[in-house]
C-alpha positions as CSV (number, residue, x, y, z in Angstrom):
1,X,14.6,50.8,-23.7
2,X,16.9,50.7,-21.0
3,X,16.8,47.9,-18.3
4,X,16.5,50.8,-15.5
5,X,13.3,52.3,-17.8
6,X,12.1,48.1,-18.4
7,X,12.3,47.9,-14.6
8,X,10.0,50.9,-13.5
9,X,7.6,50.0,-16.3
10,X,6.4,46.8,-16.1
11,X,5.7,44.0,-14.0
12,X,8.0,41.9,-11.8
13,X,6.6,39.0,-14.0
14,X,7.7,40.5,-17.0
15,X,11.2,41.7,-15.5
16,X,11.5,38.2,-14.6
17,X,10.7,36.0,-18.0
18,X,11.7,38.5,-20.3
19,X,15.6,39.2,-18.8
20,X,18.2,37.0,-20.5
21,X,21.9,37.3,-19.1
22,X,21.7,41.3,-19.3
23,X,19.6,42.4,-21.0
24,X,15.9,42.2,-22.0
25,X,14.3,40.8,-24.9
26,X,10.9,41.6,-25.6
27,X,8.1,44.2,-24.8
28,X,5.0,43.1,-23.1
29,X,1.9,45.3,-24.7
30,X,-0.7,43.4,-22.0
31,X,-0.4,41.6,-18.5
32,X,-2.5,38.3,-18.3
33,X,-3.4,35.7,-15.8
34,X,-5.7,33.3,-14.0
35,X,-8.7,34.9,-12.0
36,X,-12.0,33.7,-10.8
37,X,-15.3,34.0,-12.8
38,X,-18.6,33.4,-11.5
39,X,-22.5,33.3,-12.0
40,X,-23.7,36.1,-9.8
41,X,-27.3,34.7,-10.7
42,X,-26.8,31.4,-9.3
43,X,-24.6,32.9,-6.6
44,X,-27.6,35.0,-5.5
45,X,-29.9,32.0,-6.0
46,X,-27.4,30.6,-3.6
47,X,-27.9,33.2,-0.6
48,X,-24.3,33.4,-1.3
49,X,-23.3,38.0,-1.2
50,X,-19.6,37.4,-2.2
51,X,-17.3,35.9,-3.6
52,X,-14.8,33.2,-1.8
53,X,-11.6,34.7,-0.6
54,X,-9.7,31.4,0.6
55,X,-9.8,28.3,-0.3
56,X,-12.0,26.8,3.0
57,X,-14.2,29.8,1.6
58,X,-14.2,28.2,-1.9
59,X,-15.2,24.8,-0.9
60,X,-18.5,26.0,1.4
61,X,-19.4,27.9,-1.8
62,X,-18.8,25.5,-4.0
63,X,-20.7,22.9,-1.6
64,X,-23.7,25.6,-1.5
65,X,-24.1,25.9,-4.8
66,X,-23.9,22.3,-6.0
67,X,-27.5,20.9,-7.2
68,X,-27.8,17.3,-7.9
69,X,-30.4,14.8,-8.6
70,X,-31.6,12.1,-6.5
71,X,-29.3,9.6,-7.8
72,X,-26.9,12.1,-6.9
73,X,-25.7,13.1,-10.4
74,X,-24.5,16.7,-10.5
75,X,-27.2,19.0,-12.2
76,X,-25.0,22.3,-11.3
77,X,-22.0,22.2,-9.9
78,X,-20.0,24.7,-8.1
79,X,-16.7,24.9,-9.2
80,X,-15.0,23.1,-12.6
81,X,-11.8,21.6,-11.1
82,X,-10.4,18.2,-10.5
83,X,-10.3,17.0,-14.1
84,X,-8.3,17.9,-17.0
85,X,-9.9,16.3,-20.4
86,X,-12.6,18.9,-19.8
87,X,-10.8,21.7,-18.0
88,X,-9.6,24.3,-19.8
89,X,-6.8,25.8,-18.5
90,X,-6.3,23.2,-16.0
91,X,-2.6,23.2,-16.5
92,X,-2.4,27.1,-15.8
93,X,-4.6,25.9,-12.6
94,X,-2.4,23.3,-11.4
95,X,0.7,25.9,-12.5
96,X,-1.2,28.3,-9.7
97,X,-1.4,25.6,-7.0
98,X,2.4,24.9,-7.0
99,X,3.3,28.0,-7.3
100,X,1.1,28.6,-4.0
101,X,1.8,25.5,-2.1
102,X,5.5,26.3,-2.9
103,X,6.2,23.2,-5.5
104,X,9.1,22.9,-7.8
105,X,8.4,22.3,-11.6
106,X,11.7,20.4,-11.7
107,X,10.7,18.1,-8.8
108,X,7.2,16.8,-9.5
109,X,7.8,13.6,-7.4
110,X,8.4,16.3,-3.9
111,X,5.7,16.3,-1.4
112,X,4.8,20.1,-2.2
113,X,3.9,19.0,-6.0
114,X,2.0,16.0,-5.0
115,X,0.1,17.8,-2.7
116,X,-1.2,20.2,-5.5
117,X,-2.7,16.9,-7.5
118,X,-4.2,15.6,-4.0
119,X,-5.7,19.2,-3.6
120,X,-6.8,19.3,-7.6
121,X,-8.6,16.2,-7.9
122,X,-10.7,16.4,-4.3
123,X,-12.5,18.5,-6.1
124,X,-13.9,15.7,-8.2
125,X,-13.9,12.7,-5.7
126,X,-15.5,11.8,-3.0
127,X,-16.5,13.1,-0.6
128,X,-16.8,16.8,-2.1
129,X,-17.6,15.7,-5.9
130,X,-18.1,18.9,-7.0
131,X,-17.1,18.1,-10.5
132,X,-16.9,15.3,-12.8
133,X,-15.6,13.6,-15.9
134,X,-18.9,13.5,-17.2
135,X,-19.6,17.2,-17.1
136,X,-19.2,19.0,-20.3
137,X,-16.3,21.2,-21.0
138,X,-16.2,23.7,-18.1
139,X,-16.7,26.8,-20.8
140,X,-19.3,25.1,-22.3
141,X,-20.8,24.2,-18.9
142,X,-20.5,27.8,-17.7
143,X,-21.7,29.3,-20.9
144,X,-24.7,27.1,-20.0
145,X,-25.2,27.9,-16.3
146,X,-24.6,24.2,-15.5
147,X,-21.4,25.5,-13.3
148,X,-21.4,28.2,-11.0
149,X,-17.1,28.9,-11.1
150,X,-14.5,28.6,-13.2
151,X,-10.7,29.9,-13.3
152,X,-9.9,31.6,-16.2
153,X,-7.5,33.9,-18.5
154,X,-9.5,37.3,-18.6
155,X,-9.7,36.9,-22.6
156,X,-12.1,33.9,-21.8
157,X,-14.9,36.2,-20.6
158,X,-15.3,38.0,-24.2
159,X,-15.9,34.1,-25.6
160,X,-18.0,33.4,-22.6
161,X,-20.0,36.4,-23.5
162,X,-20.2,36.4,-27.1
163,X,-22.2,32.8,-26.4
164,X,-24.3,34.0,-23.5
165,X,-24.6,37.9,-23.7
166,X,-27.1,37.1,-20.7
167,X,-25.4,35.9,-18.4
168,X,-24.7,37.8,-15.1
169,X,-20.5,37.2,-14.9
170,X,-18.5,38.4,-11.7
171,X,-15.1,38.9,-11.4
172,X,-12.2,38.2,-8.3
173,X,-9.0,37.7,-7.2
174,X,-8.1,33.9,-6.9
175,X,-8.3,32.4,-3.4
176,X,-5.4,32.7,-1.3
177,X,-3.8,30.7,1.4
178,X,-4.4,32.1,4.9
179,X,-2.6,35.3,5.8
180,X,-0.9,35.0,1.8
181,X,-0.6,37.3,-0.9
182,X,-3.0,37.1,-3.8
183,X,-1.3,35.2,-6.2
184,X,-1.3,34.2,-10.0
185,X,0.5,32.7,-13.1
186,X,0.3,35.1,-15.6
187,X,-0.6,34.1,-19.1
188,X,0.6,36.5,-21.8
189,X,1.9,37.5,-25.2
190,X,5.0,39.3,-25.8
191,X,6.4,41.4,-28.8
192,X,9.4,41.1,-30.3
193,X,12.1,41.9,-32.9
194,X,14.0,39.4,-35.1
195,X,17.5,39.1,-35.0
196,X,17.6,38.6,-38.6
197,X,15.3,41.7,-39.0
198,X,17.1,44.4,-41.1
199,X,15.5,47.4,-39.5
200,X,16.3,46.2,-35.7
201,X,16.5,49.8,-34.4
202,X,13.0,51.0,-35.9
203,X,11.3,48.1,-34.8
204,X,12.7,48.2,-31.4
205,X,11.5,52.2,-31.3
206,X,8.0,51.5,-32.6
207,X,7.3,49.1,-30.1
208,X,8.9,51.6,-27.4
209,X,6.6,54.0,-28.7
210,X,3.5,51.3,-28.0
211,X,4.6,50.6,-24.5
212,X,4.3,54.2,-23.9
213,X,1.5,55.1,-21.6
214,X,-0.7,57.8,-24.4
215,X,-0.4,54.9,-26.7
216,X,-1.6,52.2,-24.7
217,X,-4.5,54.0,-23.3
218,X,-5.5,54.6,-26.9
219,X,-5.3,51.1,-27.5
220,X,-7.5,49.9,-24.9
221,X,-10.0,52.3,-26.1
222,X,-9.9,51.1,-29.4
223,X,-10.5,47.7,-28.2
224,X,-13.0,48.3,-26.2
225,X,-15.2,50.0,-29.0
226,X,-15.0,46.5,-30.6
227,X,-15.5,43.8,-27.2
228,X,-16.4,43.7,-23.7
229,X,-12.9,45.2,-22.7
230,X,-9.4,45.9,-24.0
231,X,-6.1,43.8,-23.1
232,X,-4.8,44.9,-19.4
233,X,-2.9,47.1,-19.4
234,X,1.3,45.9,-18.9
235,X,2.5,49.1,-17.4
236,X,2.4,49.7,-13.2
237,X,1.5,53.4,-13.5
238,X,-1.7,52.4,-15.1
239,X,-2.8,49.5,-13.0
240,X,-5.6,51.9,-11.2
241,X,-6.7,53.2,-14.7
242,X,-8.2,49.5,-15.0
243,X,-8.5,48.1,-11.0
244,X,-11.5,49.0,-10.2
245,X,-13.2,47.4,-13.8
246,X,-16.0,44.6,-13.6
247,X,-14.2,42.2,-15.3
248,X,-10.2,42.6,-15.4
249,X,-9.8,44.5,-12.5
250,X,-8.6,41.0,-10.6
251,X,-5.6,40.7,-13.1
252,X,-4.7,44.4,-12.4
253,X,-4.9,43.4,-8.4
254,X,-2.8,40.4,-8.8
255,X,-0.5,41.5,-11.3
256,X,2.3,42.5,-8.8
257,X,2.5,39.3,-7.6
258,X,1.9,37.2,-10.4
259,X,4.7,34.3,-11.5
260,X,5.2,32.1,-14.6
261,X,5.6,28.6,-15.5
262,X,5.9,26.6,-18.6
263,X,2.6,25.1,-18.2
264,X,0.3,27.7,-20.3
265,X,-2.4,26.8,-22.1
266,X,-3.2,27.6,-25.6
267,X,0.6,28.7,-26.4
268,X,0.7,26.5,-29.2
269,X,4.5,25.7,-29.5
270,X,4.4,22.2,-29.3
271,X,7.3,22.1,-26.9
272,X,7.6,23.2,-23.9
273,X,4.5,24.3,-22.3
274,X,2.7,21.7,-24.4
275,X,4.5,18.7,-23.5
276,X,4.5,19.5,-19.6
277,X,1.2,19.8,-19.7
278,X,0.9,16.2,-21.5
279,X,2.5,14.6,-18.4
280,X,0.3,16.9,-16.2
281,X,-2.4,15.4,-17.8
282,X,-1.3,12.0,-17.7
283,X,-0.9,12.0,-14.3
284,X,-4.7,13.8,-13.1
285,X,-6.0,10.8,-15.5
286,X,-4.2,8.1,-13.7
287,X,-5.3,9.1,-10.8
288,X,-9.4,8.6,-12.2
289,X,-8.2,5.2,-12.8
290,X,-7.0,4.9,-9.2
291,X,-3.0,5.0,-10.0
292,X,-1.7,6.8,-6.6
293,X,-0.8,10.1,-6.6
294,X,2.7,9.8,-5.6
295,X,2.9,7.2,-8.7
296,X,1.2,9.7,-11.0
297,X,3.5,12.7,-9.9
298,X,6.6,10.4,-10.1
299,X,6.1,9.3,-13.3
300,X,5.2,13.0,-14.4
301,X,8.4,14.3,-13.0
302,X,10.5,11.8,-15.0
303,X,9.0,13.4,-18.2
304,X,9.2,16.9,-17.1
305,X,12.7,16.7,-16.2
306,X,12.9,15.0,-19.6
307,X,11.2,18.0,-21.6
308,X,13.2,20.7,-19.2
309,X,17.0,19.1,-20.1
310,X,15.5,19.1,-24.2
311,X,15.0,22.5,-23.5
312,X,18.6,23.5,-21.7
313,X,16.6,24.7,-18.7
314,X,17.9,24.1,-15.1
């Protein structure tokens, strides 16, 4: 594939992780990334008819559909955010937020990035308390209608539903900044060819030939004989096949404007994403134990600078 044909078929996203000095390196089959999920039982339960499209918007919902006891321990909460040893995906969350608020990955310590932890954590301290350490994992919570929202991957919502085929799960965009664009961090897998491989050539055609847009329609289908959907499609000219869907039309909608950073969830590599993510970690749970955020992001951004010069990245 050409880099003029790479460029007309696929994402910005993709166009920008996949390019090394020339050329491109890889062939996305699916597009991936953060989107809200929600309860539209407890939403309704709620008096709440939609679902929040800015962030003041998220925290009246949230605050709405909070019930707590009378020692004020939280019974249902709104939203899961503001933690991370129960979070999942909290990294790709906190990934979202500077990636929004305009922080630098390479400068943790900068006001922007430090912001992003002030703005992650209100969510579980006074006076909004909206979440907790003591809640269960927030997939586990949701799964058990014992939290209203979470932000998730799409792929989470098969899982979710696989546990609780009941449940009444809504789909949108991610909150946006006033007057900004709906933005994400996209979250997905890649195919590639081995430069060791002895049949380069073929295997670069065949997985042309799954890129193409007959082909990837058939997949889908075929996935989604077996599960609640198939993967997003990774090609523009079929974002409106899928925009309008239940449950991953939200990825399609932010796909365009979706970015990545090395702070992904469930990649496995124990390298880079995973050791960010340890010093994103470190720092939301100094900040339970009352370290200052400024002190937390410091000392984060001395270990991600670490992990980015292991891994030659400037």
């Amino acid at each position: 594939m050409t880099n003029d044909e790479f460029e007309k078929t696929f994402y910005k996203v993709a166009q920008e992780d996949l390019k090394i000095d020339t050329s491109y390196h890889g062939l996305p089959l699916e597009i991936d990334g953060l989107i809200l999920v929600y309860n539209n039982n407890l939403f309704k339960k709620a008096g709440i008819l939609s679902s929040p499209k800015t962030w003041e918007d998220l925290v009246k919902a949230s605050n709405t559909l909070r019930v707590q006891d009378t020692s004020n321990n939280i019974l249902t909460s709104g939203i899961a955010l503001g933690t991370s040893n129960n979070i999942e995906h909290f990294s790709d969350i906190m990934g979202w937020m500077f990636i929004q608020n305009g922080a630098d990955i390479r400068q943790l310590n900068a006001p922007e990035a430090v912001q992003v932890l002030i703005d992650y954590r209100r969510f579980a301290e006074p006076p909004l308390n909206f979440w907790s350490e003591k809640m269960p994992n927030n997939i586990s919570a949701f799964v058990q209608e014992k939290v209203a929202m979470i932000i998730v991957p799409s792929w989470q919502i098969i899982e979710i539903k696989q546990s609780n085929p009941d449940i009444d799960i809504k789909t949108a965009s991610l909150p946006v900044l006033p007057g900004g664009q709906p933005i994400s961090i996209a979250s997905y897998w890649v195919e590639g060819v081995s430069r060791t491989s002895k049949n380069q050539e073929e295997a670069w055609k065949f997985l042309k030939y799954l890129t193409t847009k007959e082909i990837m329609e058939k997949l889908y289908k075929t996935e989604a004989e077996t599960r609640l959907f198939g993967e997003p499609y990774s090609r523009v000219d079929l974002q409106q096949k899928l925009i309008q869907n239940e449950y991953i039309g939200p990825v399609l909608e932010q796909a365009p404007f979706m970015k990545s950073l090395p702070v992904i969830s469930r990649t496995y590599d124990n390298g880079l994403n995973d050791q960010i993510i340890s010093y994103l970690n470190d720092a939301v749970e100094a900040t339970i134990q009352g370290v200052s955020y400024e002190e937390a992001m410091g000392k984060a951004s001395q270990g991600v600078k670490q992990v980015l010069e292991q891994f030659n990245i400037k």
